[in-house]
Biopython code that builds the backbone (N, CA, C, O; Angstrom):
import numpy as np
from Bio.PDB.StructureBuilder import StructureBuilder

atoms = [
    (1, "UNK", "N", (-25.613, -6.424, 4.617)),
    (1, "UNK", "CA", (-25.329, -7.134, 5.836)),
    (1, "UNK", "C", (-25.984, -6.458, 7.031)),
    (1, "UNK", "O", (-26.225, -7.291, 7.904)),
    (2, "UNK", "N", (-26.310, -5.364, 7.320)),
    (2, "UNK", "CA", (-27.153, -4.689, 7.597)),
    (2, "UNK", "C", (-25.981, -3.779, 9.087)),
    (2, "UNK", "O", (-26.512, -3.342, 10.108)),
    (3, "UNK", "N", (-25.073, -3.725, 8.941)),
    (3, "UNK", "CA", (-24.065, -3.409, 9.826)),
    (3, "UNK", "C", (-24.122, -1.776, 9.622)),
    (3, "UNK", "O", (-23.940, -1.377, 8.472)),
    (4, "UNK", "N", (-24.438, -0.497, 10.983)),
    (4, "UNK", "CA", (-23.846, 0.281, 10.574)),
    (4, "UNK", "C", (-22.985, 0.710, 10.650)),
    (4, "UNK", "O", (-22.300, 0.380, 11.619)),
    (5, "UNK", "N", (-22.275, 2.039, 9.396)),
    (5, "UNK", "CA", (-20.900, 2.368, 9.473)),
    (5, "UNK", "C", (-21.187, 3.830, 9.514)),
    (5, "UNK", "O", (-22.291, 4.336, 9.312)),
    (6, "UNK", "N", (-19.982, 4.512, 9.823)),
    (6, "UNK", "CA", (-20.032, 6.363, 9.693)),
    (6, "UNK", "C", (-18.936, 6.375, 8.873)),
    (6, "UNK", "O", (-17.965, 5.673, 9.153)),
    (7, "UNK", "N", (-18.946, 6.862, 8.194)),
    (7, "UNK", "CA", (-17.461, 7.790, 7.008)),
    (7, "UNK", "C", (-17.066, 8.767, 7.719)),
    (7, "UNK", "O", (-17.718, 9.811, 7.740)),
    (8, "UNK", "N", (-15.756, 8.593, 8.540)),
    (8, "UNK", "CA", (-15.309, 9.399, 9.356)),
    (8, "UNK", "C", (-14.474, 10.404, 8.501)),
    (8, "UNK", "O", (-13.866, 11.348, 9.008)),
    (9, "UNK", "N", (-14.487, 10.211, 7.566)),
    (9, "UNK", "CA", (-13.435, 10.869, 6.704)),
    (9, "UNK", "C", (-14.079, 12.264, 5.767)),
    (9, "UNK", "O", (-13.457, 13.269, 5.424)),
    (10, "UNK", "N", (-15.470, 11.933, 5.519)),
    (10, "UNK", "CA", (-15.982, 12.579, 4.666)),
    (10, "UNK", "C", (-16.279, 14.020, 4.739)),
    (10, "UNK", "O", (-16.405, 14.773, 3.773)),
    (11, "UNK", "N", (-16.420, 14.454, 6.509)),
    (11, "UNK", "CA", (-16.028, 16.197, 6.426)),
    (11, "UNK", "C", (-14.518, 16.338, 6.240)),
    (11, "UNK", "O", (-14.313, 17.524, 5.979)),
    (12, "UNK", "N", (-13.527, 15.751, 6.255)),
    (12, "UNK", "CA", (-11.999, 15.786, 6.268)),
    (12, "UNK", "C", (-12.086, 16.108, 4.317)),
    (12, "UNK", "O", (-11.689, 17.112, 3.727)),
    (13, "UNK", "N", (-12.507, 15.308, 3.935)),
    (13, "UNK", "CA", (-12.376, 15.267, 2.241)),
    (13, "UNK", "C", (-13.651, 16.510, 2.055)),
    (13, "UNK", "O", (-13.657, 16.996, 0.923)),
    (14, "UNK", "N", (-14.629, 17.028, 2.938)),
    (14, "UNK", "CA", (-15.487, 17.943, 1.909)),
    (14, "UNK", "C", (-14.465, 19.266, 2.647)),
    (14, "UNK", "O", (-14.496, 20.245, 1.901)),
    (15, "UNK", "N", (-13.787, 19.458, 3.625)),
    (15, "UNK", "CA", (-12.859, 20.283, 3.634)),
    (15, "UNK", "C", (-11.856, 20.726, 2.555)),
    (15, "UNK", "O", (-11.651, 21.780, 1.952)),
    (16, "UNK", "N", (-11.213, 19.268, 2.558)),
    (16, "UNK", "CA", (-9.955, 19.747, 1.053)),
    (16, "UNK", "C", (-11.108, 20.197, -0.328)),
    (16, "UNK", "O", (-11.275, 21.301, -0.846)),
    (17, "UNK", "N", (-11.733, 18.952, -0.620)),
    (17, "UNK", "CA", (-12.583, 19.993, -1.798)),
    (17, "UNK", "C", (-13.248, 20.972, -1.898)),
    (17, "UNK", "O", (-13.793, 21.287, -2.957)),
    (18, "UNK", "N", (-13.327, 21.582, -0.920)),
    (18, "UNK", "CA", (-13.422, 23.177, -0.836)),
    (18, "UNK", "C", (-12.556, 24.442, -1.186)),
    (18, "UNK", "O", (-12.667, 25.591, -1.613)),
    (19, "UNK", "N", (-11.420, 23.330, -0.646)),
    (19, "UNK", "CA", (-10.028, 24.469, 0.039)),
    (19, "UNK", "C", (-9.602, 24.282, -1.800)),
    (19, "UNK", "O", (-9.192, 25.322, -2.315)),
    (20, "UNK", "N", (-9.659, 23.502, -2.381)),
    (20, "UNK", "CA", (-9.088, 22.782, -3.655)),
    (20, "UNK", "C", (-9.626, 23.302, -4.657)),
    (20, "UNK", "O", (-9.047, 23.415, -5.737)),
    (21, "UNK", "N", (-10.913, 23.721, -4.407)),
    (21, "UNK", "CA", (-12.184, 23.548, -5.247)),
    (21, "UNK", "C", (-12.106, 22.400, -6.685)),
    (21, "UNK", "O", (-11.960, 22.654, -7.880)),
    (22, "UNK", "N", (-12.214, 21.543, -6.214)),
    (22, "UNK", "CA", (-12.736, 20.249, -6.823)),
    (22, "UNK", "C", (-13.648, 19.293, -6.294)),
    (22, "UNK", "O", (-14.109, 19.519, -5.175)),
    (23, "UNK", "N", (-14.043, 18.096, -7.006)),
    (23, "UNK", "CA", (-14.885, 17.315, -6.193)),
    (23, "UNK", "C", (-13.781, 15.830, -5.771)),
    (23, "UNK", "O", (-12.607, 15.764, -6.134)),
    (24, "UNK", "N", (-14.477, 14.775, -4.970)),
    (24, "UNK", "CA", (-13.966, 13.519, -4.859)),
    (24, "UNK", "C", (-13.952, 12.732, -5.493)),
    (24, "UNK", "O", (-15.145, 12.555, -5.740)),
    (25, "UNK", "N", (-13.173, 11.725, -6.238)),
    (25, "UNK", "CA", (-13.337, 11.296, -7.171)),
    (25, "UNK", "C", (-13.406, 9.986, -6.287)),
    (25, "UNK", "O", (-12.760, 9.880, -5.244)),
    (26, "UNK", "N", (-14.311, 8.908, -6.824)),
    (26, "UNK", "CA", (-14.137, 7.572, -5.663)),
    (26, "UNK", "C", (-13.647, 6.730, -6.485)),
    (26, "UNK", "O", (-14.272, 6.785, -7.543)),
    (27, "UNK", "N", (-12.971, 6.110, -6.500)),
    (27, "UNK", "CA", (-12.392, 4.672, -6.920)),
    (27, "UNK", "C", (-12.003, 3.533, -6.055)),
    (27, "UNK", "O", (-10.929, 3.613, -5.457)),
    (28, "UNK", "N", (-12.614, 2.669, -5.941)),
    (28, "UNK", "CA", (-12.252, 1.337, -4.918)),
    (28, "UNK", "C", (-10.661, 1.206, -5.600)),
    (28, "UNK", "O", (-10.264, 1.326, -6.759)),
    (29, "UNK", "N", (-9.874, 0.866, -4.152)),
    (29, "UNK", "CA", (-8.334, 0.377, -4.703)),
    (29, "UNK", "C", (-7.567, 1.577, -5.438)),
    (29, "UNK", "O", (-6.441, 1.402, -5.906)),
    (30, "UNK", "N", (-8.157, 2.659, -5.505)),
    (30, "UNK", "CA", (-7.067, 4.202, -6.136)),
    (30, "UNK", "C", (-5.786, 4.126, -5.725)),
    (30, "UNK", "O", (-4.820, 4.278, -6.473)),
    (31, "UNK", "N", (-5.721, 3.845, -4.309)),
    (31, "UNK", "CA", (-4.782, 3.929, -3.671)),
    (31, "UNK", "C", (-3.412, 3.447, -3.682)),
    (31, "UNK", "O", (-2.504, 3.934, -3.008)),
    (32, "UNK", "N", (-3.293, 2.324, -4.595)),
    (32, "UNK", "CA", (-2.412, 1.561, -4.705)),
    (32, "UNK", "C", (-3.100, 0.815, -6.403)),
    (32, "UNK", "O", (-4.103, 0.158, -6.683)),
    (33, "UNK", "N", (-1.746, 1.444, -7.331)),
    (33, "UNK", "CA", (-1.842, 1.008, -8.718)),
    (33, "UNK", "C", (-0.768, -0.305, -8.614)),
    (33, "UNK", "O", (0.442, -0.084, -8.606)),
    (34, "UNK", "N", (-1.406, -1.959, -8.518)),
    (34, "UNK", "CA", (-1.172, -3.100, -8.791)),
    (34, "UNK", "C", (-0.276, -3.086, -10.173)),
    (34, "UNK", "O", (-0.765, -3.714, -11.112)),
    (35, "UNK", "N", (0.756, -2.553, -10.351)),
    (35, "UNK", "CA", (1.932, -2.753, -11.260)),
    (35, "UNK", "C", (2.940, -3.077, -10.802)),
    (35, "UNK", "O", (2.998, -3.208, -9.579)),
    (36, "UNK", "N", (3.934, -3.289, -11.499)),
    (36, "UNK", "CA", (5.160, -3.634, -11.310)),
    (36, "UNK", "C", (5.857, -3.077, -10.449)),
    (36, "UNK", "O", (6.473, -3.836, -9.700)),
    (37, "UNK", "N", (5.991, -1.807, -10.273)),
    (37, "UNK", "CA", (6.585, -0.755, -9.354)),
    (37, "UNK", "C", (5.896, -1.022, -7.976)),
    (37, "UNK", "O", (6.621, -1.049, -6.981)),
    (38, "UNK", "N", (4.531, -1.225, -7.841)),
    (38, "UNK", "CA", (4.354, -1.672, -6.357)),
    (38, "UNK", "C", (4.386, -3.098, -6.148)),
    (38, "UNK", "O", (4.368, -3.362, -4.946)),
    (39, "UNK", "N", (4.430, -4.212, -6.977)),
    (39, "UNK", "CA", (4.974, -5.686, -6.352)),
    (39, "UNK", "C", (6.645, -5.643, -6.152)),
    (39, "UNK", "O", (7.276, -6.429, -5.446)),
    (40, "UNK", "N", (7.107, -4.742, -6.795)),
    (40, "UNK", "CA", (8.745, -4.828, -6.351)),
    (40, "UNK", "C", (9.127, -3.948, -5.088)),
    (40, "UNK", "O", (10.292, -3.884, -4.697)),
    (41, "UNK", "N", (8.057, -3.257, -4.454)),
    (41, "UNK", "CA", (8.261, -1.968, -3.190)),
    (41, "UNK", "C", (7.914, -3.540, -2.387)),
    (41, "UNK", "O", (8.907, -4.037, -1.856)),
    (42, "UNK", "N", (6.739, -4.263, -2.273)),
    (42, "UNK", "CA", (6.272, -4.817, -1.717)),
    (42, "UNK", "C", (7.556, -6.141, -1.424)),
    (42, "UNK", "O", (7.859, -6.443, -0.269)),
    (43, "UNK", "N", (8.088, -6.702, -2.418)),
    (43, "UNK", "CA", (9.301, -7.488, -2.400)),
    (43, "UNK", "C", (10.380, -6.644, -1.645)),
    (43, "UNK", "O", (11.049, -6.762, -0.619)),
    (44, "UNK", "N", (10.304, -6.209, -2.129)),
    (44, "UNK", "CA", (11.523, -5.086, -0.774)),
    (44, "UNK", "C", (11.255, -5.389, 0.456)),
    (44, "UNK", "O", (11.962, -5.865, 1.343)),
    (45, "UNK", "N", (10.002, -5.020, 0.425)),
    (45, "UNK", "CA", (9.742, -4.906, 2.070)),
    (45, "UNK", "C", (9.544, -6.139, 3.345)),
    (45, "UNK", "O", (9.573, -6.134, 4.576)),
    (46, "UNK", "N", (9.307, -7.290, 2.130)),
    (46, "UNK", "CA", (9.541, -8.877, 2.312)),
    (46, "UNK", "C", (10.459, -9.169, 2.794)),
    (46, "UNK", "O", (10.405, -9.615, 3.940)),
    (47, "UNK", "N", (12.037, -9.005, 1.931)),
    (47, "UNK", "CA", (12.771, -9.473, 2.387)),
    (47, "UNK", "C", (13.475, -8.769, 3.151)),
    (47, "UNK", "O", (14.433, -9.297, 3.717)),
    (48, "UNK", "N", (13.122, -7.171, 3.391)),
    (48, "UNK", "CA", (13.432, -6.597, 4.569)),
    (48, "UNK", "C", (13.299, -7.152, 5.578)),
    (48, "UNK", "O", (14.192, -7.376, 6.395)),
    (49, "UNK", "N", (12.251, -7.426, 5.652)),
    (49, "UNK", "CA", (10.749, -8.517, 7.368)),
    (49, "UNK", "C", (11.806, -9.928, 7.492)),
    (49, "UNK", "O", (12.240, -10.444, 8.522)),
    (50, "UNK", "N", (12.017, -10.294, 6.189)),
    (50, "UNK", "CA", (13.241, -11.292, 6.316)),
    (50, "UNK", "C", (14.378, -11.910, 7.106)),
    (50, "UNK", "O", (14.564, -13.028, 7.587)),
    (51, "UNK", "N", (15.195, -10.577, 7.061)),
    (51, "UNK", "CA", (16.580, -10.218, 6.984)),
    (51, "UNK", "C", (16.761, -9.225, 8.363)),
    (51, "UNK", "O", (17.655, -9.427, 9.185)),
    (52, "UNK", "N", (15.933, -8.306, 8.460)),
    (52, "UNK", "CA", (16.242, -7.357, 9.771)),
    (52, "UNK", "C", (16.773, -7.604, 10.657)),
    (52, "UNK", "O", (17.315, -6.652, 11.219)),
    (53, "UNK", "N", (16.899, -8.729, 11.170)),
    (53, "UNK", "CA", (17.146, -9.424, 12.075)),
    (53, "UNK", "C", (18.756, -10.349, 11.997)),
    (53, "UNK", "O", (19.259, -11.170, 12.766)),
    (54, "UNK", "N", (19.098, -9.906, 11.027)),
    (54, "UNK", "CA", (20.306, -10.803, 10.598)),
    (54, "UNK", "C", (20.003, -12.572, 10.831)),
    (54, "UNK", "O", (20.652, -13.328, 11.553)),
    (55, "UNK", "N", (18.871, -12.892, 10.013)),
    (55, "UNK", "CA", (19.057, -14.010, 10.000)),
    (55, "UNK", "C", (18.770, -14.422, 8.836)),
    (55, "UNK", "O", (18.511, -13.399, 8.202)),
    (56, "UNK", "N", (18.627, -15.553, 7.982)),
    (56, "UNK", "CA", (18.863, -15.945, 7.095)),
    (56, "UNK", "C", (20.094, -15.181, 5.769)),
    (56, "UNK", "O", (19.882, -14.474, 4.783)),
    (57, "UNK", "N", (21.087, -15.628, 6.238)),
    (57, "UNK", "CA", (22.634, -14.455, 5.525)),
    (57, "UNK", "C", (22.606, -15.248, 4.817)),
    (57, "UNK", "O", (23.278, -14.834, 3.872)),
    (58, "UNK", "N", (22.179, -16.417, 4.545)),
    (58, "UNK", "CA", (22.994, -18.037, 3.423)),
    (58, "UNK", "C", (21.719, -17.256, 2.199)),
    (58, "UNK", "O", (21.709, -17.757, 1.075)),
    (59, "UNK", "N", (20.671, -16.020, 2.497)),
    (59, "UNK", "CA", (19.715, -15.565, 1.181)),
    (59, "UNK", "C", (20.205, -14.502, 0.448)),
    (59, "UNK", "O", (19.788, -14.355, -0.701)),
    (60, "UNK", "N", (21.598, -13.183, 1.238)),
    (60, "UNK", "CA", (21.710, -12.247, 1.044)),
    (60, "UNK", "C", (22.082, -12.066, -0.681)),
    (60, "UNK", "O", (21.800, -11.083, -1.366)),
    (61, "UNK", "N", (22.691, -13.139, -1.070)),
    (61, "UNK", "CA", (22.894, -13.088, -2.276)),
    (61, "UNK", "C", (22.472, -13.394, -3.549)),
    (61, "UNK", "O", (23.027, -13.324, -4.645)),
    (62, "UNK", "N", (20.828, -13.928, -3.010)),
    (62, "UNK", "CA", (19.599, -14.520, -4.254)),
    (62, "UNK", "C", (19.354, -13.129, -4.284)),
    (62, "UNK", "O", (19.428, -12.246, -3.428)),
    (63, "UNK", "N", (18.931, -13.157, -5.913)),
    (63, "UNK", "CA", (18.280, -12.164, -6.766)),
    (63, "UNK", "C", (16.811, -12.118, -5.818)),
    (63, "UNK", "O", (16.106, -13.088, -5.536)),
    (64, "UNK", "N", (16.582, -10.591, -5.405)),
    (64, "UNK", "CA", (14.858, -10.062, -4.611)),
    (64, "UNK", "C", (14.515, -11.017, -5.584)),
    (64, "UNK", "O", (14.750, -12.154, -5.177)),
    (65, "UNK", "N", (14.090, -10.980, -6.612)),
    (65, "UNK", "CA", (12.678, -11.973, -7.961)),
    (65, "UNK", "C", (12.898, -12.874, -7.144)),
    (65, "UNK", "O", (11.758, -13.162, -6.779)),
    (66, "UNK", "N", (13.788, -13.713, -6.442)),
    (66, "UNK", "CA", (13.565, -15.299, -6.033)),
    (66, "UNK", "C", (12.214, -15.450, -4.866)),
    (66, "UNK", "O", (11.650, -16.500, -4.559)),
    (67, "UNK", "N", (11.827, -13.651, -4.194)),
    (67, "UNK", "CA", (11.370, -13.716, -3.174)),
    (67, "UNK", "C", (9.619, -13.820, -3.410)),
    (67, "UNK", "O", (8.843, -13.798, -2.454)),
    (68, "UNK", "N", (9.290, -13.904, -4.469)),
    (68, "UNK", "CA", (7.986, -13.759, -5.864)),
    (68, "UNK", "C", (7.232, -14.929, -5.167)),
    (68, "UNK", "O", (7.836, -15.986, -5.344)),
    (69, "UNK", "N", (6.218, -15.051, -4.506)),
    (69, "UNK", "CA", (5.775, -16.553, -4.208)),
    (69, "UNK", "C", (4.899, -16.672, -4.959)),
    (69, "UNK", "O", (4.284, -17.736, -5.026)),
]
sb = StructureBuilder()
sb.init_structure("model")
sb.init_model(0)
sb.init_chain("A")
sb.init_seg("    ")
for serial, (resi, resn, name, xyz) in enumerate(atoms, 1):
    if name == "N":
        sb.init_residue(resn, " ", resi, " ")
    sb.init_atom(name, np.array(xyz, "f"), 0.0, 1.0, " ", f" {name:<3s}", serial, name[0])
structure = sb.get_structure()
């Protein structure tokens, strides 16, 4: 696309792999393993955004899974 960018991060990470002595390992998406354990953090946090507010109380008692779109 021909856009430039700087990796602001990359003396921050050749710091720790120094301090570590290891290298960086890159993986697009590392950051977040798409399992079960993070679509149910993520449902949490749904019907937290929900509810905070005390409104919708007529939901407090559906099973989180109902909140799955």
């Amino acid at each position: 696309m021909g856009v430039p960018s700087v990796n602001v991060l990359e003396p921050v990470a050749a710091v720790f792999q120094s301090y570590l002595g290891t290298t960086l390992q890159r993986r697009v998406g590392a950051q977040h393993s798409l399992n079960e354990d993070y679509f149910a953090r993520i449902e949490a946090l749904n019907f937290t955004m929900e509810h905070d507010d005390g409104q919708m109380p007529e939901t407090y008692d559906e099973p989180i899974s109902s909140y799955w779109g």
